[in-house]
C-alpha positions in Angstrom: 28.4 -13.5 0.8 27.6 -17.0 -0.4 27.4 -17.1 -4.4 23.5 -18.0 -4.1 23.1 -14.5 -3.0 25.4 -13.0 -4.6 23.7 -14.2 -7.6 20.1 -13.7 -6.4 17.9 -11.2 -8.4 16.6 -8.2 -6.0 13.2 -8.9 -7.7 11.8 -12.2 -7.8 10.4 -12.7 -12.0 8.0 -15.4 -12.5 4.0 -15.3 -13.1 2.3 -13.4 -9.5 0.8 -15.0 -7.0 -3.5 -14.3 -7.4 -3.3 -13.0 -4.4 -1.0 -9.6 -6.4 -4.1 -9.4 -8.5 -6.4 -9.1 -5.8 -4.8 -6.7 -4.1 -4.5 -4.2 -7.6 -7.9 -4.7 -8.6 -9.2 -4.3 -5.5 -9.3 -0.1 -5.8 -7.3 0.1 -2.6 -8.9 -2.2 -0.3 -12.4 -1.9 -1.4 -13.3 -4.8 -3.8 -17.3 -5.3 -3.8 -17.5 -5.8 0.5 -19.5 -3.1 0.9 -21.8 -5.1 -1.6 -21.2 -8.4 0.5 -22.1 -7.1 3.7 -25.7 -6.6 2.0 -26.0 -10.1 0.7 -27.9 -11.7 3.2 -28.7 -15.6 1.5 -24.8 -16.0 2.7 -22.9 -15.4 5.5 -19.7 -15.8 4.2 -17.7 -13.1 1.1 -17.2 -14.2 -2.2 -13.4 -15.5 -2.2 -11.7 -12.0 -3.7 -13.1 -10.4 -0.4 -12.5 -13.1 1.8 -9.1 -11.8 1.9 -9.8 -8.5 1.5 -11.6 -8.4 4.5 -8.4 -9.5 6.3 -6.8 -5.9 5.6 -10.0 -4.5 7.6 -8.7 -6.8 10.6 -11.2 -9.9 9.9 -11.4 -13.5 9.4 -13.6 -15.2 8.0 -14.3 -18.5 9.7 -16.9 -21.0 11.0 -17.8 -23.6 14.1 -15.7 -26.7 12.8 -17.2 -28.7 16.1 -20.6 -27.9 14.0 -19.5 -28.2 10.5 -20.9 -32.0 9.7 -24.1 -31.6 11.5 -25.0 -28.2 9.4 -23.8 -30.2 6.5 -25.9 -33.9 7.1 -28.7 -30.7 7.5 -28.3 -29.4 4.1 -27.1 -25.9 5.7 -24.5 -23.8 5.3 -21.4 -23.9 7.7 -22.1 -21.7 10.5 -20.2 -18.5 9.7 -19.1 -15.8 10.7 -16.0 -13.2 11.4 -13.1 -12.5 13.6 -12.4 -9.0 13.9 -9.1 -7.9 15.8 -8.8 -4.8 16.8 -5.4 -2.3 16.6 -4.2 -0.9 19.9 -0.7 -0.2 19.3 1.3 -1.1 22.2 -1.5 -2.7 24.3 -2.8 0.3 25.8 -6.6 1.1 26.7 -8.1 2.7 29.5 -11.0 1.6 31.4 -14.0 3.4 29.4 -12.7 1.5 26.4 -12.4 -2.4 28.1 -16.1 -1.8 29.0 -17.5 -1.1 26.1 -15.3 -4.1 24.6 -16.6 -6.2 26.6 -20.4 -5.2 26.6 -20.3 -5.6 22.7 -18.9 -8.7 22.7 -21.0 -9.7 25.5 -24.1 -8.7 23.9 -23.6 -9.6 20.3 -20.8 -12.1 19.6 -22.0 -16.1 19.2 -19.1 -16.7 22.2 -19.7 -13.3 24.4 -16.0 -12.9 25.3 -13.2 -11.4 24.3 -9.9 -13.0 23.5 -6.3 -11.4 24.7 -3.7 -12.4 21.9 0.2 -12.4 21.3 -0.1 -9.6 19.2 -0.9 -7.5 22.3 -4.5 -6.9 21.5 -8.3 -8.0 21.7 -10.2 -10.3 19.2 -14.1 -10.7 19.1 -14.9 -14.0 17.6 -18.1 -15.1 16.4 -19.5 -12.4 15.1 -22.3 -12.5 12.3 -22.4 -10.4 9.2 -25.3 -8.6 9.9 -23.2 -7.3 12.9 -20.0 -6.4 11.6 -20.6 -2.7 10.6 -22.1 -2.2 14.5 -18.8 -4.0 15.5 -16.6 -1.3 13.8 -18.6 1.7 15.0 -18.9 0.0 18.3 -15.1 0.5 18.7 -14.6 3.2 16.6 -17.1 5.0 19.0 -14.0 4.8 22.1 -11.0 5.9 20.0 -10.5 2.0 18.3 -10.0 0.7 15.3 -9.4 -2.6 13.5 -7.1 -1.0 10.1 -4.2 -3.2 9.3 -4.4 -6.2 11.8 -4.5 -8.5 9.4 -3.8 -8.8 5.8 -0.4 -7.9 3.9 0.5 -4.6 6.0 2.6 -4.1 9.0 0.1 -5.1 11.9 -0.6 -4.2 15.5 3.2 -2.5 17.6 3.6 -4.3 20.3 6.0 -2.6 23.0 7.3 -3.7 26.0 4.6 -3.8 29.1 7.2 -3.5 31.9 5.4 -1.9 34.6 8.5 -0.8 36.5 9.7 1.4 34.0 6.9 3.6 34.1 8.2 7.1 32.3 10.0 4.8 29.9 6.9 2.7 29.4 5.2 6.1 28.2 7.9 6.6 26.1 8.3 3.2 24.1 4.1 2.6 24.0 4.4 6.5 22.3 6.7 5.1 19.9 4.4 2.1 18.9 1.8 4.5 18.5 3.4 6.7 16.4 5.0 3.8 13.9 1.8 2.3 13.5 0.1 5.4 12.2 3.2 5.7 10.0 2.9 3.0 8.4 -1.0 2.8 8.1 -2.5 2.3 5.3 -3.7 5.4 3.5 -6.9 4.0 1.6 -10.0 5.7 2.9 -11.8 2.3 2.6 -12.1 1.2 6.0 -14.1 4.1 7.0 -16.4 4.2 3.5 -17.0 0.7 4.3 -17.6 0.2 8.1 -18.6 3.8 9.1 -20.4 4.8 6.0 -17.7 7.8 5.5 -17.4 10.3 2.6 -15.9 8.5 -0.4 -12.6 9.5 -2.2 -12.1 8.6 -5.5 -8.4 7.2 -5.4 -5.9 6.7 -3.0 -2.0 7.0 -2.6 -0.2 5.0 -0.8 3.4 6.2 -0.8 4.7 3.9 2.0 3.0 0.3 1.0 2.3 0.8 -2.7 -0.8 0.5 -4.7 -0.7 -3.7 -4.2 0.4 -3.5 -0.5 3.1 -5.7 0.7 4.1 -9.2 -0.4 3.4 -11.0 2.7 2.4 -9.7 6.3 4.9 -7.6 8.5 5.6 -7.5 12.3 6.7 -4.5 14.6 7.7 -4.2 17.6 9.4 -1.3 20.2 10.9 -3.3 23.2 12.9 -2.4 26.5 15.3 -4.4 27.8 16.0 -6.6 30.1 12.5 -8.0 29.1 12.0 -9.6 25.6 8.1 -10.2 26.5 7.1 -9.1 22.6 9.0 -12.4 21.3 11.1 -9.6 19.0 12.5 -12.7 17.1 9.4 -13.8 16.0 8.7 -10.2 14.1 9.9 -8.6 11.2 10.9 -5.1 12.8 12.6 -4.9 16.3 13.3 -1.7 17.6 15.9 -2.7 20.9 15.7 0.5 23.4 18.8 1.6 24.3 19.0 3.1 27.4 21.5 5.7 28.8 21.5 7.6 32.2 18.0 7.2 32.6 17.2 8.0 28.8 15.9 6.5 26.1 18.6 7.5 23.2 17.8 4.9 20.7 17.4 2.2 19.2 19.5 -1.6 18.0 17.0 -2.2 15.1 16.7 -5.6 14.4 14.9 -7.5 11.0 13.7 -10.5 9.9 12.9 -12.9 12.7 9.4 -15.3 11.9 8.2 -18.2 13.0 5.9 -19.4 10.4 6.5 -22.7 8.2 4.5 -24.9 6.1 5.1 -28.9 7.2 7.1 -31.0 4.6 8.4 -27.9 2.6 12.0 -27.3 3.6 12.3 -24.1 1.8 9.9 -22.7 4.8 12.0 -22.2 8.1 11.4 -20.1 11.6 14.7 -17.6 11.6 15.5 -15.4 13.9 16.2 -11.8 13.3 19.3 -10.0 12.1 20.8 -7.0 14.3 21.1 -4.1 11.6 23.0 -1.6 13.9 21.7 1.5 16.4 20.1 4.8 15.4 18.8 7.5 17.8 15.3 8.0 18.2 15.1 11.2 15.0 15.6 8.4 12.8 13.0 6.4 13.9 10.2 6.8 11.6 12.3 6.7 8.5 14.3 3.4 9.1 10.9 2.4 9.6 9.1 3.2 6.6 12.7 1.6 4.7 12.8 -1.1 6.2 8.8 -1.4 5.1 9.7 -0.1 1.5 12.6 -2.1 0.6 10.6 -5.7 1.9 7.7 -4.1 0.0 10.1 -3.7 -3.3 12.0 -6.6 -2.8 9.9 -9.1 -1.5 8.7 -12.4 -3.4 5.2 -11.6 -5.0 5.4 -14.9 -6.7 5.2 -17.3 -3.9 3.8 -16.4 -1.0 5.4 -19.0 0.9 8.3 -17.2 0.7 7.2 -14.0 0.7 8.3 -13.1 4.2 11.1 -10.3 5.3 13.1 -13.3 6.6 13.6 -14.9 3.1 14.4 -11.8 1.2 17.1 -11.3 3.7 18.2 -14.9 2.9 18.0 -14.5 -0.7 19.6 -10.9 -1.3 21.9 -10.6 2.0 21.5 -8.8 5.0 24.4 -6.2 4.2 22.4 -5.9 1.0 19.2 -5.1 2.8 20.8 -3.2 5.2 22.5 -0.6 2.6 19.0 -0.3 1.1 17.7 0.9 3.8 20.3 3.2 4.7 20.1 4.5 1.3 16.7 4.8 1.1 16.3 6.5 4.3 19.5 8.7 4.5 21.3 7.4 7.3 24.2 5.2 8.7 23.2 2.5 11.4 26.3 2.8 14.2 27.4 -0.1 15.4 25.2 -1.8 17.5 25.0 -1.0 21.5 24.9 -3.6 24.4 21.7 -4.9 25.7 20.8 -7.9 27.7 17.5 -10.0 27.9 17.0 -11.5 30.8 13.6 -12.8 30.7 10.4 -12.5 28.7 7.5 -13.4 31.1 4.9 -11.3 32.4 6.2 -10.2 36.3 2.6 -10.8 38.4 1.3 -9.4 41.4 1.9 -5.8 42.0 5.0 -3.8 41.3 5.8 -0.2 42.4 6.3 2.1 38.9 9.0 4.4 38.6 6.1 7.3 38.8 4.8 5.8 42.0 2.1 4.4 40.7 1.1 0.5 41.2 0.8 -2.0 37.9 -1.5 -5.4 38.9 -0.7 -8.1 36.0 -3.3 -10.6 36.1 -2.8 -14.0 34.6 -5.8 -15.0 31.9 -5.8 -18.2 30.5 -4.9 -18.2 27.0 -6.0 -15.0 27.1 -10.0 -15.9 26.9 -12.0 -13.5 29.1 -14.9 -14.9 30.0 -16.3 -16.0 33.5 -15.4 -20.2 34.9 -16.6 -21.7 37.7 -14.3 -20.2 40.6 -12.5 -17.4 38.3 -15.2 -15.2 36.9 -12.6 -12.8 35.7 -14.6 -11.1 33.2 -16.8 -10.0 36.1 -13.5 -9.3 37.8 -12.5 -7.3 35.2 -15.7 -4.9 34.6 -15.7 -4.1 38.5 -12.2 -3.0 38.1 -12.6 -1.1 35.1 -15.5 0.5 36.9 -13.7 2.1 39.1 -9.8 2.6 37.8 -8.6 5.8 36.5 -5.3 4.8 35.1 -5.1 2.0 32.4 -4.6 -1.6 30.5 -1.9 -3.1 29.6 -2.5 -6.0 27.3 1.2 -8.4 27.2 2.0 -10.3 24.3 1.7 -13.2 26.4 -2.2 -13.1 26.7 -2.3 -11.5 30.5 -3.1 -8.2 31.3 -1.5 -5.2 33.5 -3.8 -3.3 35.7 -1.6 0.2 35.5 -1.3 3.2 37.2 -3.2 2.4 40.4 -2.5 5.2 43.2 -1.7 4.0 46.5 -5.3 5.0 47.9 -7.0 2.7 45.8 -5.0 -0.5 45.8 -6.7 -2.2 48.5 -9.7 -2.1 46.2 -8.5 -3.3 43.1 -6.5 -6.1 45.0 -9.7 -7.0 46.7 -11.8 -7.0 43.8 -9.1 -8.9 41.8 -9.1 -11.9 44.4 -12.9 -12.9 44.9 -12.7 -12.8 41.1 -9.8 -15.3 40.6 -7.4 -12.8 38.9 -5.1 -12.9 41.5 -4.7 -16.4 42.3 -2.0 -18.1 44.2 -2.2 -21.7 42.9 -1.5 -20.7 39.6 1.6 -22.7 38.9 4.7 -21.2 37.3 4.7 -24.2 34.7 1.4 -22.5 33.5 1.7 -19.1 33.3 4.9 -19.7 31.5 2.7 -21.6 28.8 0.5 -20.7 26.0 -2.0 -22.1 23.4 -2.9 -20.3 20.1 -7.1 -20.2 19.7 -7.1 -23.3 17.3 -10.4 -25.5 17.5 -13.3 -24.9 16.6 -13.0 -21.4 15.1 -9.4 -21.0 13.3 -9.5 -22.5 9.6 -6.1 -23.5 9.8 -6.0 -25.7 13.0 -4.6 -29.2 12.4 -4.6 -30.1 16.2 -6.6 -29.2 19.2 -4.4 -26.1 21.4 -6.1 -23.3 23.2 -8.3 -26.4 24.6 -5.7 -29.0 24.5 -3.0 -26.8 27.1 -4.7 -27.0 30.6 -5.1 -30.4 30.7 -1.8 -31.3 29.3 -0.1 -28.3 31.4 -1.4 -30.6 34.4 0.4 -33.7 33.4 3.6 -31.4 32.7 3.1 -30.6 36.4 2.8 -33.8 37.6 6.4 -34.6 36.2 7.7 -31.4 37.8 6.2 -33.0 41.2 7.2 -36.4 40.4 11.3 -34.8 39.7 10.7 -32.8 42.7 10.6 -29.5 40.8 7.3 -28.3 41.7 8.1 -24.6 41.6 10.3 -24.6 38.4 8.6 -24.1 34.9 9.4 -25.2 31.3 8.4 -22.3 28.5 5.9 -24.6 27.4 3.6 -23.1 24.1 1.0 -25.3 21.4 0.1 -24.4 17.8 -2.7 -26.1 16.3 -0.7 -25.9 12.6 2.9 -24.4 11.7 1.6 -20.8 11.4 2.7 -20.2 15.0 0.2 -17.8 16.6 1.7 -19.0 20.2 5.1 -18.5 19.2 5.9 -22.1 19.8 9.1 -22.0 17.7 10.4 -20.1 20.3 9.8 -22.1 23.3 11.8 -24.7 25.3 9.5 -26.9 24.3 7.3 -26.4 21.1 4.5 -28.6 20.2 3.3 -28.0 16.6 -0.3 -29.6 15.4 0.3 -32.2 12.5 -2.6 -33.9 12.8 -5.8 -34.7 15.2 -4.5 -35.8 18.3 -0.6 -35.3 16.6 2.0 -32.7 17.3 5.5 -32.3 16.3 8.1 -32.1 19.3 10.6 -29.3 18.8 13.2 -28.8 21.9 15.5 -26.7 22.8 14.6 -22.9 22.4 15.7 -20.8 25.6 14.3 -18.8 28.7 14.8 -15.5 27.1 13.7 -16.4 23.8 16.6 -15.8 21.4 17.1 -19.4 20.1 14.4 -21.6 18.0 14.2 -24.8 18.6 14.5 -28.0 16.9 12.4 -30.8 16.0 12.8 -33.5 18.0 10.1 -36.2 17.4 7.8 -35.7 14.6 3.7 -36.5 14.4 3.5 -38.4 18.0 0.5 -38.1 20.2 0.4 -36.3 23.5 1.4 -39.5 25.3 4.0 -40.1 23.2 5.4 -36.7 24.5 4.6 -37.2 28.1 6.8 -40.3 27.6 10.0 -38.0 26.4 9.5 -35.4 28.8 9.3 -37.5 31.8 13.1 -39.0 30.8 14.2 -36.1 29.4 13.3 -33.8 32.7 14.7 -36.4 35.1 17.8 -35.9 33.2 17.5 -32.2 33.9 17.4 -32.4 37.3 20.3 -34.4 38.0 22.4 -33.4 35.8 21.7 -29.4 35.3 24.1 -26.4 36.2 22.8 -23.9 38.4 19.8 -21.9 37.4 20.5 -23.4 33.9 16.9 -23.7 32.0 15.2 -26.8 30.6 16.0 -25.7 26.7 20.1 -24.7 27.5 20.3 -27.8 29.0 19.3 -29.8 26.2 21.5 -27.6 24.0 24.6 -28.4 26.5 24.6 -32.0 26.8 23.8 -32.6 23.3 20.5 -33.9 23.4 19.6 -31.2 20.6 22.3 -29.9 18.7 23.0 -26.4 18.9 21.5 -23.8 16.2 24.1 -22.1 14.3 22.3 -20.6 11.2 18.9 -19.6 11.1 18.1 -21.0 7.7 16.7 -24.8 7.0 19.1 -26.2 9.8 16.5 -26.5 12.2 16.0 -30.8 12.3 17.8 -32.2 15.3 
């Protein structure tokens, strides 16, 4: 073990961040919001419950395209809430997406829903005096929005792999059942948002009395697809299956992507591979993984406040005897798995049960209805009439599951005229991705949910003009270095700095096991075009079969090769 860690306290000492004291005075969650929500002169929360409200699965936020003309007006920014929902593993049926949809339809300032990478739906736009009809609005079908945000482990994600239909049932049950684990126990949420009976105090024996030091990331997957990004997350549970069965799990900690620009003590890092457990042991390596981060973690700068730095700072083989400890078992030696891809398969599949899975490719995940592609449309016809389920991916599409054979003439026919199925959607853009960004996010630096079609185009053009046409780049935007779209692991990551200005990081893989570095720092998109078009060409001539933009790179040395996943991530 290096001597840094070796001599590393387990316990960060120095003054709190304010965001500890917050969180302790707060009475579990509760602050004064349920006073806010009844100011009307404002539409924003005073600044304690401005974060607070994040651990009730909103955002406050405002139109930045609007935010000088409301000012030169003498008004106040116009604002209002995101509010993300939690539906562990993707999962909702039919009754469910419509009444999503009409809500959002009828009362958000955007009417649409938004599909994100953490495998679930987000209304934005929506006003205060709306919010408590938001939360009974989903509550009403079975949803919540408890622990999507905020310092708590978030929304599961699992792996969406429609072939593997019995196992599918199997891994999504598992998301489920970790996110209820390691909910929140504060009876806030529903004194708050559905006007439920009030309890005087609240234990909270799995995330303590001030929470977690930083936000935490779950997921359940099943190889050979790495779809849920697992390096990008906190906690990986890695499926190991034998004969057919699901016997366990590799359980992997510590991957994240975030980092702040400038500051080289923040990094992305992949995760560490702890070991295998069968499935009895599930919960518990769960909750001790959650416990020792939430014991151990920095609560004096957030910055580094993240699973991925305490394993840094203390040791992995530290952690990891913690959490064996804590939980009362011995992780085995870990079992081979291979990830061979991480994309969403589209068009139809045959299940495993019979049954046929649809995945439908939505822009950036925005559902709402364009000019030749009213998918939202689309969508409510289809959920009109399906009796199996959704399948939100982490990559912002959406899996149309369970269709019998009698009825998949239907759904195919209603998914064409509504654009959902649509055969000149290039590979180079379903294998590419934008966080939300402008106007709405706070953090946005750079334009990216808006910025990617157009620039996916030019990408295209280069594939055409190298006579690729049919190949594909993993190609993802961030407006700032928070990474929503996971572009620290792409082939090719660009990373907001600025208006009009994004850092070039190259070199990440297919498969998604390998962050990438940065290349060319604070250049504008034709800048980029510029390096792409001479670094493709190279590609072509000069790659080994089926070998992927990002290997390539890593190969011939035009990025070196990551070899720790600490601060060693500059080319």
């Amino acid at each position: 073990m290096p001597k840094s860690q070796q001599d590393a306290p387990l316990i960060v000492e120095g003054p709190l961040s304010d965001n500890e004291r917050l969180k302790r005075e707060s009475n579990y969650l509760r602050g004064t919001i349920a006073e806010d929500l009844q100011d009307q002169i404002t539409g924003g929360f005073s600044p304690d419950n401005f974060q607070l409200i994040r651990f009730h699965g909103m955002y406050q936020q405002d139109d930045r395209d609007i935010r000088a003309e409301r000012a030169q007006q003498k008004l106040e920014p116009l604002i209002n809430v995101m509010l993300r929902a939690r539906v562990p593993g993707g999962v909702m049926t039919p009754e469910q997406w419509l009444a999503v949809e009409d809500w959002a339809e009828q009362h958000t300032l955007y009417g649409s829903v938004r599909l994100t990478t953490r495998q679930t739906f987000q209304f934005h736009g929506v006003f205060k005096p709306d919010i408590k009809d938001a939360h009974r609005a989903i509550h009403a079908v079975g949803l919540d929005s408890i622990a999507t945000a905020g310092d708590v482990n978030r929304n599961v994600l699992c792996s969406s792999n429609p072939l593997e239909s019995a196992l599918h049932a199997e891994v999504h049950d598992w998301s489920r059942r970790i996110s209820e684990h390691l909910l929140p126990r504060t009876t806030a949420y529903y004194e708050i948002f559905l006007d439920g009976e009030k309890a005087l105090s609240t234990q909270e024996p799995v995330l303590g009395e001030t929470y977690l030091p930083r936000k935490f990331k779950t997921t359940v997957s099943l190889p050979p697809d790495n779809e849920v990004d697992l390096h990008a997350n906190d906690l990986n549970f890695v499926g190991i299956v034998e004969d057919g069965t699901l016997v366990g799990w590799n359980v992997l900690v510590g991957g994240g992507l975030a980092m702040t620009h400038g500051d080289t003590n923040t990094y992305p890092r992949t995760a560490d591979d702890l070991g295998f457990v069968p499935l009895e042991h599930t919960l518990a390596v769960a909750e001790h993984v959650v416990t020792v981060q939430r014991d151990w973690g920095n609560r004096v700068d957030r910055k580094n406040a993240k699973t991925k730095y305490t394993l840094d700072r203390v040791g992995t083989d530290v952690f990891k005897a913690e959490v064996e400890r804590r939980a009362g078992i011995t992780f085995e030696p870990s079992r081979p798995y291979t990830f061979t891809s991480r994309g969403d398969r589209f068009g139809w599949v045959k299940g495993t049960d019979g049954t046929w899975h649809l995945t439908v490719f939505i822009l950036n995940g925005r559902v709402r209805d364009e000019e030749g592609r009213p998918i939202k449309t689309g969508l409510r016809k289809i959920a009109q009439v399906h009796r199996g389920h959704f399948r939100l991916t982490a990559n912002q599409n959406l899996v149309i599951a369970g269709v019998p054979t009698a009825q998949k003439r239907t759904i195919e026919r209603i998914a064409r005229q509504h654009g959902l199925v649509d055969d000149t959607v290039t590979p180079q853009l379903r294998n590419s991705m934008a966080c939300v960004s402008f106007p709405t996010c706070p953090l946005a630096m750079a334009e990216s949910e808006r910025f990617l079609p157009g620039f996916v185009t030019q990408v295209e053009q280069l594939l055409v003009k190298h006579g690729i046409p049919d190949d594909h780049i993993v190609l993802r935007v961030s407006g700032c270095p928070n990474g929503c779209s996971r572009a620290m692991l792409a082939e090719v990551g660009l990373v907001g700095k600025g208006p009009g200005k994004y850092n070039l990081h190259l070199g990440g893989d297919r498969i998604g096991t390998r962050v990438p570095k940065l290349y060319r720092e604070n250049i504008s998109p034709e800048v980029i075009l510029e390096e792409l078009d001479h670094l493709v060409g190279a590609w072509v001539s000069g790659r080994e079969e089926g070998e992927g933009f990002g290997d390539f790179l890593i190969r011939t040395g035009v990025v070196a090769k990551v070899t720790v996943s600490r601060t060693d991530f500059h080319a």
